[in-house]
BATOR-293543 format. One record per atom (N, C-alpha, C): residue number from 1; atom name; z, x, y. Coordinates in Angstrom, 3 decimals. Atoms other than C-alpha are relative to their C-alpha. Last residue first. Layout:
BATOR-293543
   pos   site         zz         xx         yy
   NUM     CA          Z          X          Y
...
END
This chain:
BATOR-293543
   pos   site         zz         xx         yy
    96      N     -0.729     -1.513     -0.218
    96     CA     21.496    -15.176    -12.190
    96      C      0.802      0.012      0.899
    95      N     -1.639     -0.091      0.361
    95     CA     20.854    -18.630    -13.389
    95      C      0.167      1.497     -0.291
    94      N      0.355     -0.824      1.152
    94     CA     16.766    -18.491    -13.187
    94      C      1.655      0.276     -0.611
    93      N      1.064      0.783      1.189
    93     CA     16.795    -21.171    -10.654
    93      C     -0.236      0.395     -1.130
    92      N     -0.569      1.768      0.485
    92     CA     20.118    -20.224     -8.782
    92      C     -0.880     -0.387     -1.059
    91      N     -1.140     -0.209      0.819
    91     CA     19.006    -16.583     -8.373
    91      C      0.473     -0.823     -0.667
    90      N      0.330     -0.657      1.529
    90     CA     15.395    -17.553     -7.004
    90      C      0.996      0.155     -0.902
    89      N      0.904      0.963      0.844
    89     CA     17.303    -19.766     -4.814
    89      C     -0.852      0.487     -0.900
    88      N     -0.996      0.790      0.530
    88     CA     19.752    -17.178     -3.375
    88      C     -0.881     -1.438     -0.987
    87      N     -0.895     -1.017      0.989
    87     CA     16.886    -14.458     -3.012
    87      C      0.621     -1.279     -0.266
    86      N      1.044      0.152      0.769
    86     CA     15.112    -16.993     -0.799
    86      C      0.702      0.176     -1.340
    85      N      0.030      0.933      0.165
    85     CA     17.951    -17.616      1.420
    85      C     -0.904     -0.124     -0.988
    84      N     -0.885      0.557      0.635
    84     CA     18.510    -14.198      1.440
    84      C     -0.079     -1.064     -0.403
    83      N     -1.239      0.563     -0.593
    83     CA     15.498    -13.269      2.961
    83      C      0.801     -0.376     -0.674
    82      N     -0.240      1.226     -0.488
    82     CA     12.878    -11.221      0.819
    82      C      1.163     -0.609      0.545
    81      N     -1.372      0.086     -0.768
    81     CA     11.403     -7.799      0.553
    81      C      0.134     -1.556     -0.172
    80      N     -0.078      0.230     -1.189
    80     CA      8.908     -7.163     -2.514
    80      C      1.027     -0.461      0.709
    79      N     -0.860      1.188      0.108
    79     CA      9.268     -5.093     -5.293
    79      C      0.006     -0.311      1.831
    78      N     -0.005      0.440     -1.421
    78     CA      6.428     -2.774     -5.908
    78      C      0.671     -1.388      0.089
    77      N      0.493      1.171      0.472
    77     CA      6.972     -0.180     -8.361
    77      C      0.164     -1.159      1.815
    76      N     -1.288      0.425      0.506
    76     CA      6.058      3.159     -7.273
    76      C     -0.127     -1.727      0.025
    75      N     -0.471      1.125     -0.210
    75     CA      2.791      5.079     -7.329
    75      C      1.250     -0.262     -0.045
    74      N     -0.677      0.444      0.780
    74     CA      2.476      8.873     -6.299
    74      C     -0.209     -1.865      0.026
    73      N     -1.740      0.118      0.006
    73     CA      1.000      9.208     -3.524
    73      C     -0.231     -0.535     -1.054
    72      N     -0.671     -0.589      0.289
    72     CA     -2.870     11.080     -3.129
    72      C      1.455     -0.053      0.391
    71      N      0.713     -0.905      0.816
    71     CA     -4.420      7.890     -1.716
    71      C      0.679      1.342     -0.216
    70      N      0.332     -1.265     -0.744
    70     CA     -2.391      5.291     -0.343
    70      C     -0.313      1.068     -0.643
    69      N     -1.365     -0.901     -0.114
    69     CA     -2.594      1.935     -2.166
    69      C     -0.070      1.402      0.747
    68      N      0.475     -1.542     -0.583
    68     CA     -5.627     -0.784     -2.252
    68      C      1.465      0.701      0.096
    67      N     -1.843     -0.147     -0.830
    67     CA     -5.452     -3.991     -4.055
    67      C     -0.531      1.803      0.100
    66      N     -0.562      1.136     -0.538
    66     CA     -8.830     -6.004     -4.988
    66      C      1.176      0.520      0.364
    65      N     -1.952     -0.488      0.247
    65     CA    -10.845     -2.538     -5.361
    65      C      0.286     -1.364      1.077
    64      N     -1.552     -0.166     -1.693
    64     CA    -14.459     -3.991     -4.969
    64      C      1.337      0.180     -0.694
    63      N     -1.195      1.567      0.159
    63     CA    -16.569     -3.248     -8.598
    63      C      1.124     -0.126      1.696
    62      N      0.506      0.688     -1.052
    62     CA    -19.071     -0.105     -7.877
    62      C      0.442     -1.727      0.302
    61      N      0.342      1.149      0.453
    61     CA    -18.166      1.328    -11.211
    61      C     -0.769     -1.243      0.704
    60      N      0.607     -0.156      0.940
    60     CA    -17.767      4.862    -10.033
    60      C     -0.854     -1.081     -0.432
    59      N      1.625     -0.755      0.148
    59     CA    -17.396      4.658     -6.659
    59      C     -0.764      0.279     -1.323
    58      N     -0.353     -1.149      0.898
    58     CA    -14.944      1.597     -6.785
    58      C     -1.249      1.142      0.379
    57      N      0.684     -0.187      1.376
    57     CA    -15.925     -0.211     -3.679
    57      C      0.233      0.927     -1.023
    56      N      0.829     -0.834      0.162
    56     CA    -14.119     -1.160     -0.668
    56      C     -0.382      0.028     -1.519
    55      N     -0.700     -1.330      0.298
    55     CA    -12.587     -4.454      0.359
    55      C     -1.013      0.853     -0.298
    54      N      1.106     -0.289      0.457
    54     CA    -14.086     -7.027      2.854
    54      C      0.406      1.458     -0.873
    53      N      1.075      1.232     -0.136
    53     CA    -11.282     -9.215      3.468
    53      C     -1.032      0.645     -0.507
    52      N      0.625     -0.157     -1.159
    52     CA     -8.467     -6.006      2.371
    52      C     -1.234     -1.358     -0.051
    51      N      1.235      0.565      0.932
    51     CA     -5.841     -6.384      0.059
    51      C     -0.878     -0.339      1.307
    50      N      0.881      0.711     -0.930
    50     CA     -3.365     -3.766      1.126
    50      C     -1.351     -0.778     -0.647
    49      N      1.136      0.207      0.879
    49     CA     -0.729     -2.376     -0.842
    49      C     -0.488     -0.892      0.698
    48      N      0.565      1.041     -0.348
    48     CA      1.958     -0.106      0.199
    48      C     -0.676     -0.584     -0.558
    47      N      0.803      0.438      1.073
    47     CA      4.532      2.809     -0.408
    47      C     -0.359     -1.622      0.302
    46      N      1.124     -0.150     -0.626
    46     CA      6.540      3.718      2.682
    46      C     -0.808     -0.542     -0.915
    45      N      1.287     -0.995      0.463
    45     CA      9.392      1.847      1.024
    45      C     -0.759      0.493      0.936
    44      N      1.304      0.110      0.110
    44     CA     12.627      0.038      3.006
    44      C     -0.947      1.282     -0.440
    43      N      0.245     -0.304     -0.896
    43     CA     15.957      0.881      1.816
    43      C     -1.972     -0.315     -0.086
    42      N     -0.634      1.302     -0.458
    42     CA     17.836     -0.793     -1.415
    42      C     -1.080      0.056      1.539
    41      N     -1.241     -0.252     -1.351
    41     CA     18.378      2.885     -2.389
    41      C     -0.295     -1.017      0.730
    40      N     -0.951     -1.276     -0.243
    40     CA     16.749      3.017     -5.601
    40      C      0.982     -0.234      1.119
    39      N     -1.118      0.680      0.578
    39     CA     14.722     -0.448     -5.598
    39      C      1.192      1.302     -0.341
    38      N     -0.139     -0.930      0.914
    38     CA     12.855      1.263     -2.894
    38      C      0.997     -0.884     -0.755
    37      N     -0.927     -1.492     -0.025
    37     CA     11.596     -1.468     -0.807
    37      C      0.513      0.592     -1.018
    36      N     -1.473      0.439      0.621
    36     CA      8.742     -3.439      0.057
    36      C      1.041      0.765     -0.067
    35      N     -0.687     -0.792     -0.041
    35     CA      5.283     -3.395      2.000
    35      C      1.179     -0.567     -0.735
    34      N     -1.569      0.137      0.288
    34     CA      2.651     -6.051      2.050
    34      C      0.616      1.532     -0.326
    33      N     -1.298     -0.524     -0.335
    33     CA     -0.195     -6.209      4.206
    33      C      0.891      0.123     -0.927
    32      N     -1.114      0.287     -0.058
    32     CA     -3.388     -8.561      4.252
    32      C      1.035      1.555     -0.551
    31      N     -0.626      0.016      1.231
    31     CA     -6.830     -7.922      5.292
    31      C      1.657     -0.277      0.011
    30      N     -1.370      0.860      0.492
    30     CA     -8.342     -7.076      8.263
    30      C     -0.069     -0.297     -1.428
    29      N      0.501      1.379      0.105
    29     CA    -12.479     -5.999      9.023
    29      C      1.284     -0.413     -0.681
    28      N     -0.225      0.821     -1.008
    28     CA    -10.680     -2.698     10.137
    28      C     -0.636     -1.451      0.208
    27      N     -1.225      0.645     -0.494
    27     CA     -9.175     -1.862      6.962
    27      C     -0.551     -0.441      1.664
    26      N     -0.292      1.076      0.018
    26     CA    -12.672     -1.102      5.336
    26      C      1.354     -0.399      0.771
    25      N      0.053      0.594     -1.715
    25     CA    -12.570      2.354      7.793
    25      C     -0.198     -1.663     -0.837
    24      N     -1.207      1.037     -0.494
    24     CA    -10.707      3.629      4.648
    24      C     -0.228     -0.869      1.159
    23      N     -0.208      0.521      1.482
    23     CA    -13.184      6.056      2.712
    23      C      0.661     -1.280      0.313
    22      N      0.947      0.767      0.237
    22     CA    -14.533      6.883      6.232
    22      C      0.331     -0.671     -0.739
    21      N     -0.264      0.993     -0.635
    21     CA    -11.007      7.886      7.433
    21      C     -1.204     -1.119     -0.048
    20      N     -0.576      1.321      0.490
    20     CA    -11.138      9.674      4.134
    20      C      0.645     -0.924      1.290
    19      N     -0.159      1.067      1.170
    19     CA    -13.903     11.658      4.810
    19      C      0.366     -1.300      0.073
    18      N      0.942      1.438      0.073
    18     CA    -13.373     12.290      8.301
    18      C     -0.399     -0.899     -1.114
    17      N      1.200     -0.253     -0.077
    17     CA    -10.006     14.111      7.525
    17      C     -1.007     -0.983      0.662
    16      N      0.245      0.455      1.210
    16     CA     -6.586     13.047      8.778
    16      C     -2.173      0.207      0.071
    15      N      1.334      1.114     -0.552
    15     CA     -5.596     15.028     12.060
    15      C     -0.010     -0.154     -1.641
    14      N     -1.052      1.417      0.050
    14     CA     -2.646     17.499     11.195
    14      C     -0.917     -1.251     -0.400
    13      N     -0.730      0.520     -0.980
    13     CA     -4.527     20.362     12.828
    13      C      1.245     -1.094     -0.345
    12      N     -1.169     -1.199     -0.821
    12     CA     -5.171     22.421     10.089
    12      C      0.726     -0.447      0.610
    11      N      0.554     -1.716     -0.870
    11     CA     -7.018     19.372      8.712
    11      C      0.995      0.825     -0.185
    10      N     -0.088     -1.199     -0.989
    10     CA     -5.487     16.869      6.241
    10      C     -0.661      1.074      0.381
     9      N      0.068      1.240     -0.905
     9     CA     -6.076     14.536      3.051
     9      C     -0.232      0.356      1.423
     8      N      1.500      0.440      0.231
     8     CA     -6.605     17.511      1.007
     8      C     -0.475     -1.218      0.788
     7      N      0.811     -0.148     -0.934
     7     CA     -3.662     18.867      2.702
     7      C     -1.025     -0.090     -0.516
     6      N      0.010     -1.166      0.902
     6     CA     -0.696     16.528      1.274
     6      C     -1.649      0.991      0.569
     5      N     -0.032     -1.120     -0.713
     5     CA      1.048     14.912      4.241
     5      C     -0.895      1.145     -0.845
     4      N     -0.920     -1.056      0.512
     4     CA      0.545     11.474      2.959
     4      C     -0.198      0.834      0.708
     3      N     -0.780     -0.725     -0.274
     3     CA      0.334      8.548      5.048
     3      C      0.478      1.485     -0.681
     2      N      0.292     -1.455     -0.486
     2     CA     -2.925      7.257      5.005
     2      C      0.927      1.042      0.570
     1      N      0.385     -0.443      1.329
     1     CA     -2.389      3.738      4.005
     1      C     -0.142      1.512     -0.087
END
């Protein structure tokens, strides 16, 4: 989740602040995963979304964030990967 390069996120060194490894240490009580790909170039996304078991807390509203994304990126849309075999039966059922 903590992939950008931008340097509010970032030391000097590179290293990702303490902040926001605090803001993010929910990911180590697990959660689920998904990743997809750029519908541009067909190629897998960095862009994510993690729904975490014990997620974190809005700070304003204090409501748990049910889908989490990487903090200063851009969003994009989130189409997920699937096997052909899948693809070919979604296609069939919707007659595309």
């Amino acid at each position: 989740l903590l992939y950008s390069d931008e340097p509010a996120l970032r030391r000097n060194d590179g290293r990702i602040r303490d902040t926001w490894l605090k803001r993010y240490d929910f990911v180590e009580h697990g959660g689920w995963w998904c990743s997809g790909i750029d519908i541009k170039t067909g190629k897998d996304s960095l862009w994510v979304c993690f729904k975490g078991d014990r997620p974190s807390k809005d700070r304003e509203d204090k409501k748990p964030i049910k889908y989490d994304h990487p903090p200063r990126v851009d969003t994009e849309i989130f189409t997920l990967k699937v096997d052909r075999g899948t693809w070919r039966k979604i296609a069939k059922r919707h007659k595309v």
